[in-house]
N, C-alpha and C positions, 0 to 999 in steps of 0.2 A: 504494500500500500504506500504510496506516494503521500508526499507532506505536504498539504496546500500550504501556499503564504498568502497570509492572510490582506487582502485588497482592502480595501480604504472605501467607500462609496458614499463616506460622508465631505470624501478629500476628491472626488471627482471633478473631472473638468472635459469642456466638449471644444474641440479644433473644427477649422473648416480647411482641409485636404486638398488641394490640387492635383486632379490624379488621371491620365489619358481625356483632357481636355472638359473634365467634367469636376464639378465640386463635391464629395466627398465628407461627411458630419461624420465624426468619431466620438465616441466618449472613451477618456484614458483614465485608468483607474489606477493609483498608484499603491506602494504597500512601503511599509517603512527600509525594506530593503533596495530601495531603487531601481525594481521591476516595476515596467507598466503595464498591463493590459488593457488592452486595444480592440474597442466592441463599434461594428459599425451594423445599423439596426437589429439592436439586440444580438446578433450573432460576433461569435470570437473569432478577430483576423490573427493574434496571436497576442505574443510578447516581448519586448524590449527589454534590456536592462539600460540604464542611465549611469555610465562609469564615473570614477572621480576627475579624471578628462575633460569631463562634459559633452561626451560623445554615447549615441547610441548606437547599441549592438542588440542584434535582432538575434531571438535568444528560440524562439518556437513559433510555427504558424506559417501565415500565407500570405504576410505585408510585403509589398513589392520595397525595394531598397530606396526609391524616389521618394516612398511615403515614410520609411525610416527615417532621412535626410529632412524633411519637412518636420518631423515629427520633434525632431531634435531642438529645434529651433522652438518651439511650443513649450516644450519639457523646459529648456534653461528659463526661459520666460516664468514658468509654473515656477519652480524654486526659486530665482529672484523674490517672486511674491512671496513667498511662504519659508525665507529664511529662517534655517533653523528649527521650523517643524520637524524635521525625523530626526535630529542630533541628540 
């Protein structure tokens, strides 16, 4: 049995995606380990981790790398706002 880490849904946040010439709503749900999961209508595209870098690495799932890349940009955004919430 595998060990869920436990997502945040009160710490969630919705992006708007650019993605093969269409717009793209996500909700990223983050967890104090700095994994996101990444739901776009209701269904799971996968997960991120968010390094000490400040770089995303696509950790499981079906996100193409272009939405990684955007994603990234969103995520440093979200922690600016929220310094020091997972410390």
């Amino acid at each position: 049995m595998s060990q869920q880490l436990g997502f945040m849904p009160q710490h969630q946040f919705h992006v708007l995606i650019n993605h093969a010439n269409r717009e793209h709503r996500l909700t990223v749900l983050p967890n104090s380990q700095g994994r996101f999961r990444v739901i776009e209508q209701g269904e799971v595209l996968g997960e991120v981790d968010f390094t000490p870098q400040q770089k995303c690495v696509r950790k499981n799932g079906r996100i193409k790398q272009s939405v990684v890349n955007q994603l990234e940009q969103h995520i440093k955004n979200y922690y600016s706002r929220f310094k020091g919430l997972f410390a």
